[in-house]
N, C-alpha and C positions, 0 to 999 in steps of 0.2 A: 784457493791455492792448495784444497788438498788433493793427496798424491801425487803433489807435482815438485819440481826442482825449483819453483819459484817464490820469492817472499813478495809479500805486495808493494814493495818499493820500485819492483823489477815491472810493474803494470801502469799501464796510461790506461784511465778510463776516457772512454771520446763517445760514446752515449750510454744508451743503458744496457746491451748487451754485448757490447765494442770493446775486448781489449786488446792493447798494444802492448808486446813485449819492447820495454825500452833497449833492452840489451840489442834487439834486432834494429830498432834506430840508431843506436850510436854505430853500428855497422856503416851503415849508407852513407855516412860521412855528415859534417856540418854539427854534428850535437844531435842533443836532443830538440833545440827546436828550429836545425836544418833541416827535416825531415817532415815535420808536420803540413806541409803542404800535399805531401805525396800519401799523407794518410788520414784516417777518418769517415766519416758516414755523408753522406747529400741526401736528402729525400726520404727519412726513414719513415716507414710504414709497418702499421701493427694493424694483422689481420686476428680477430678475438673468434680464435676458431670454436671456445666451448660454448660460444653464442650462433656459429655454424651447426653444431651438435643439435645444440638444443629447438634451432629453426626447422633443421634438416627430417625428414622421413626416412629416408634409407640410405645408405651409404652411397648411391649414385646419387643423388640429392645435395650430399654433401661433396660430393667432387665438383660437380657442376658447379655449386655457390661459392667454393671456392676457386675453381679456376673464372669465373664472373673477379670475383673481386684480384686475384691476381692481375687480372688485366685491367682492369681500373686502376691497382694499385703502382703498374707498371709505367703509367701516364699523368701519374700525379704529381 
């Protein structure tokens, strides 16, 4: 929350890089947990790109491995 207008009360964590400004759900009506249906993560995927790096040869190398895994990732 640095540089920002918010303290961390004003935050919903919903995974590990997920957060939700509560102020924007008391918006949408219902509370804070009318709203949790219409927010959150499904399917989260971590692609360990400095293991890309490290496999990769050349930066074309690493486009390719990554967009391989992008497309697997997008099917998972």
């Amino acid at each position: 929350f640095i540089n920002s207008d918010m303290d961390p009360g004003d935050a919903r964590s919903m995974c590990c890089r997920l957060r939700i400004d509560n102020r924007e759900l008391v918006k949408r009506g219902g509370g804070l947990f009318g709203s949790n249906p219409l927010t959150g993560s499904i399917g989260v995927v971590t692609i360990n790109l400095p293991r890309l790096g490290y496999l990769s040869s050349s930066e074309g190398e690493f486009m390719q491995r990554l967009e391989d895994l992008i497309d697997i990732a997008s099917t998972s």
